[in-house]
N, C-alpha and C positions, 0 to 999 in steps of 0.2 A: 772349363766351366765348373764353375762349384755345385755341389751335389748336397742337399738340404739333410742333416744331420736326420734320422729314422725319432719317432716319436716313441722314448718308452713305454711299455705298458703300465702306469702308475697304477692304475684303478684295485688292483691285486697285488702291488710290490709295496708289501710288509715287512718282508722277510728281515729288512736291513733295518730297522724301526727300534731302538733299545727298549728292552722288556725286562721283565723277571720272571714273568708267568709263562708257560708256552698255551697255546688255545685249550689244550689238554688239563693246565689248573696245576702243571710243571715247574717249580720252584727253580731257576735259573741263574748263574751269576750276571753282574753287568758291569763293570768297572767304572761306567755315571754315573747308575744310577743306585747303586748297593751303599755306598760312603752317604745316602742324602735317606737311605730307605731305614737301614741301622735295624735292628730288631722292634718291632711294632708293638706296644703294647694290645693283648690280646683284646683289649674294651675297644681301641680303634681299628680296630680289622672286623672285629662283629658292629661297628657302627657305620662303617663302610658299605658291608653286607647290608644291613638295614636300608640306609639308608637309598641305596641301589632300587630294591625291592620295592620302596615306599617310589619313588619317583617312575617305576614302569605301573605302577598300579595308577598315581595319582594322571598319568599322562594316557593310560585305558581310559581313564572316566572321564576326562573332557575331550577324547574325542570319539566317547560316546556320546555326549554331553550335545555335541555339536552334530552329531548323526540325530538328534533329535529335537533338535531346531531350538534348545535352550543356550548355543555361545553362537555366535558369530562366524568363527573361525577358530583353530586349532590347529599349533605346528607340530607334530608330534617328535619326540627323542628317543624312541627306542631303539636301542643298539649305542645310543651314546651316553648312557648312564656313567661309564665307567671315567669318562672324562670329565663331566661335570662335577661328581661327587667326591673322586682322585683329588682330585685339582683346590677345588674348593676346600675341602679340611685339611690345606696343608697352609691354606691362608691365616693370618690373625682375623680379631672380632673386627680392627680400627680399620682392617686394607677394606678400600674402594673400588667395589665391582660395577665394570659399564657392559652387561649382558646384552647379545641379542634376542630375538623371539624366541629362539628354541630352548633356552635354559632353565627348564624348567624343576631340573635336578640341583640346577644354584640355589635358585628362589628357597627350593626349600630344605636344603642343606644349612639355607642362612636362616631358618626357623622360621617359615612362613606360616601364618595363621592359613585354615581353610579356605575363606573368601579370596585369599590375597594369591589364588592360582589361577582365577577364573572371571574374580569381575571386568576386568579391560577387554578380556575377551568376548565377555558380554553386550560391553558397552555402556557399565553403570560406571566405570571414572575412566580418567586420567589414564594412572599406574595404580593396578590393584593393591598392592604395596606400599609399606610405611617406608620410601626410602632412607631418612635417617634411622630408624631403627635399624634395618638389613642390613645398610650402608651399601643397596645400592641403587642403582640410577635409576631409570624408568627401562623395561626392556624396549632395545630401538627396532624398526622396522624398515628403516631406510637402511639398507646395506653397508655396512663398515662406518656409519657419521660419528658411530660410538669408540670408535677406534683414535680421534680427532679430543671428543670429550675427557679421555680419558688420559691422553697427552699432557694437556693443558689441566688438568688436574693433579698429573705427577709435576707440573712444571712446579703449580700451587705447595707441595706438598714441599719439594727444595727451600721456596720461599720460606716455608713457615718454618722449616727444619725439625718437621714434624716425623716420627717414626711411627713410619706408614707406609706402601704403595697402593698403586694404581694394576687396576687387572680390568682388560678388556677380551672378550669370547664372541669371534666370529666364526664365520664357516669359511669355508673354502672357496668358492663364489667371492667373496667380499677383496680377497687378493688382489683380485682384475679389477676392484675399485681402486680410484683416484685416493678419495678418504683415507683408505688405509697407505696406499703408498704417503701419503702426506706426511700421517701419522709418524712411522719408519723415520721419516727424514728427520721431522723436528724432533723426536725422541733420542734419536739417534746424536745429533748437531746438539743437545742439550743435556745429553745423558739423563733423562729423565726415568725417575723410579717408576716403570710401566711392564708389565709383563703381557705379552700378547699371546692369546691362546685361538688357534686356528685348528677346529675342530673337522678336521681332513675327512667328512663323510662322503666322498665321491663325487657326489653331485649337485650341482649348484641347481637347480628345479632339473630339469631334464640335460643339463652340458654338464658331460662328465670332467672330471680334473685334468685327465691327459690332453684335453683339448687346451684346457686355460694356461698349463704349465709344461714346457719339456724337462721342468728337473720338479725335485720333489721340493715343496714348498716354504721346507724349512732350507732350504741349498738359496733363497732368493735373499733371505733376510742379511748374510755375511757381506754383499753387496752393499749396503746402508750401512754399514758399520754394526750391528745387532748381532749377538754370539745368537743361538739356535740351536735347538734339538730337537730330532725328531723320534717319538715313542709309538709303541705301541698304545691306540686310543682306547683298547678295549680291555685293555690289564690296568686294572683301578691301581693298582700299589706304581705300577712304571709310573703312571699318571700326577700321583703323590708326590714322588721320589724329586720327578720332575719341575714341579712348584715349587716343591723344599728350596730346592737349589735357584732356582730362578730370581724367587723370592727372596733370599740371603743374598743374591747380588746385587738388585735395584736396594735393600737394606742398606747395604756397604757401600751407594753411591758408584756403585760400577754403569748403572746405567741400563738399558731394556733390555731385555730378552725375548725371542720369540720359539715358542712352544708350537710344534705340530704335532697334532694326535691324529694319528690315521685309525680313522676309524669310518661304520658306515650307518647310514641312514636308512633302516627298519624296510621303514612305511614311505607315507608321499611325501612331499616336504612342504604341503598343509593338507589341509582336507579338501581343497579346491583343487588338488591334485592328482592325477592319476598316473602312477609311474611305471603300470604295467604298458603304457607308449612309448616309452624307450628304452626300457631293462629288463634283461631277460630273468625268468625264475632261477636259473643255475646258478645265475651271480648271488640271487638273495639265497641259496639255498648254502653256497659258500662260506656266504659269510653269517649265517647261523650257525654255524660247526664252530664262529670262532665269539658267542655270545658270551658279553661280558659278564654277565649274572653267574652263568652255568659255568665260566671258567672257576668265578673268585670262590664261588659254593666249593664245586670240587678242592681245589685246594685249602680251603679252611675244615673241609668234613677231612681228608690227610694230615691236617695239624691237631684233630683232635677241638677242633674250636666250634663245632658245629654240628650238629646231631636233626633227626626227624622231628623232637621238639620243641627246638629252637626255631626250626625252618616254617614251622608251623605256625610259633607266636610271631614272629614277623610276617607272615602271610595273614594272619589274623587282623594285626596291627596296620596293613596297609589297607586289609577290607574297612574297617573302622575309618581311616584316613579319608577313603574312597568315597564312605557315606556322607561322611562330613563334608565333604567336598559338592557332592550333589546337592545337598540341604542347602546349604552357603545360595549355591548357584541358583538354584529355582524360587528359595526363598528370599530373595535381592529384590528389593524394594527400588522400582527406579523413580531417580529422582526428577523435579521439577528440571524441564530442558534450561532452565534461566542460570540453575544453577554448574552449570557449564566452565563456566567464566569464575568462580569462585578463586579457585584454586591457583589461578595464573600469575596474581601478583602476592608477594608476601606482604604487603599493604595497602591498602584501596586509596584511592586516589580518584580526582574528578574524571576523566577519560574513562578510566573501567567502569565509571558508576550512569555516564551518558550509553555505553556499549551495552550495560546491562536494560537499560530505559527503551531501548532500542530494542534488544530482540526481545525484551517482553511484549510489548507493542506487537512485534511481528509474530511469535506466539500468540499470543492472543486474538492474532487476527482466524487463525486457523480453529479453535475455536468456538468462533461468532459465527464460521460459515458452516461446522459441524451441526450449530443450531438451528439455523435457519434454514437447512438439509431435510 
């Protein structure tokens, strides 16, 4: 009788994870990822830093924001700054990001205006975001569908022979979706320029990862045909490193790649959440020791790149951000419900113009009886 292989403990196995930083802010060799990291210039490692700071501060105020009944909802990222921010500035202006909800260190790594953090989550548009500006998609909510979009957008890009790729960022939860295995397949069967970033915070709402996977998540991808690597998620520069290379493959037509960052998830994984129901304090206290803010600081204050008033005006700079953010939010004018439907075709036509006939009508019925109330 066969004897079911023992489930590893994934939830805390970092250790094998390629780094350069150790949690301590440790400058380390890596034989992947040092040839893609090169010597940094010292303006991109203090805008790393920055911009780190700026994204745990902007993701404090909306969901403060939403403790005070002015958003909807709020996924918070703390603890995975180092991955979104990494990741992001090792991208070009032209590559095509299909984000999920929690990227909120992309949005604005890719130069988000204040409003453009907060209104969707309000529920004044669409996507709070100019996605051709950003270049990128709308953040998705349905679990890995963005993984799919983002496929069929590198396929577009082959077509056009456009020099560019395609970057899709989900969690680890999204794995166990169909979407992304799909994704896998056709990227995989068409070599498409797509780099997949599977940001490893643990928990998918309350299922930890060692339930979803007996191997670590980047070991699935070589199955599909997709090379893989797995980093440490909370050392910004591994995370860079990581892109660099990724990126210069899907470039050179070699076809996807998929990125694990193991890293961990702060807070709840919204505000509808309470995650002290299935995770104990010890874990999160763990994995505080290996915060990716307090790692990148320490090592940049040892290179001499970083001082108490430097740490200040960025702390300054993100309270400013902060405000800006709040104003945006409370000062959002919402618009007529009719204007809903604007935005859905990029030219009108007779069907959207009966659709709109329509629910103005039913609007307005609500209304007439407000009045007669």
């Amino acid at each position: 009788m066969l004897t079911p292989a023992p489930v590893p403990d994934l939830a805390l196995s970092v250790d094998d994870a390629a780094r350069v930083l150790t949690p301590d802010g440790e400058r380390v060799p890596d034989a992947t990822l040092d040839p893609w990291l090169g010597s940094p210039d010292p303006a991109l490692l203090r805008a790393l830093y920055r911009d780190m700071v700026l994204t745990r501060r902007v993701d404090a105020e909306g969901f403060a924001l939403q403790r005070q009944g002015q958003l909807g909802l709020w996924p918070p990222c703390r603890g995975q700054e180092a991955v979104q921010i990494g990741t992001t500035h090792a991208l070009a202006a032209v590559d095509m990001i299909f984000p999920s909800y929690r990227e909120t260190g992309v949005v604005l790594a890719r130069g988000a205006r204040p409003e453009e953090f907060v209104l969707a989550w309000r529920g004044e548009s669409h996507t709070a975001y100019d996605t051709r500006r950003l270049r990128m998609a709308p953040m998705q909510v349905i679990i890995g569908a963005h993984a799919l979009h983002a496929t069929g957008y590198a396929m577009g890009i082959q077509r056009d022979g456009a020099d560019e790729i395609a970057v899709a960022y989900f969690g680890d939860g999204a794995t166990s979706q169909g979407d992304v295995n799909e994704a896998l397949v056709f990227s995989a069967s068409y070599q498409a320029p797509v780099v997949f970033v599977c940001s490893n915070n643990q928990w998918a709402i309350s299922e930890p990862v060692d339930v979803q996977s007996r191997v670590p998540l980047a070991a699935r991808a070589p199955g599909f045909g997709i090379p893989s690597l797995r980093v440490d998620g909370n050392d910004v520069l591994a995370c860079y490193a990581a892109m660099r290379w990724a990126r210069e493959r899907a470039r050179r037509g070699e076809g996807p790649t998929f990125l694990e960052a193991v890293t961990y998830r702060m807070g709840p994984h919204t505000t509808a959440d309470d995650p002290t129901r299935y995770r104990d304090a010890a874990e999160v206290e763990r994995w505080e020791r290996r915060d990716p803010i307090t790692r990148f600081e320490t090592y940049l204050r040892t290179q001499g790149l970083l001082d108490d008033d430097a740490v200040a005006e960025v702390a300054a700079a993100a309270d400013t951000l902060a405000a800006a953010v709040r104003a945006a939010c409370i000062g959002a004018q919402t618009r007529p419900g009719v204007e809903v439907l604007d935005d859905v075709y990029a030219e009108p036509h007779s069907g959207l113009a009966e659709e709109r006939r329509d629910y103005a009508a039913y609007l307005a019925g609500f209304a007439e009886t407000e009045e007669s109330a």
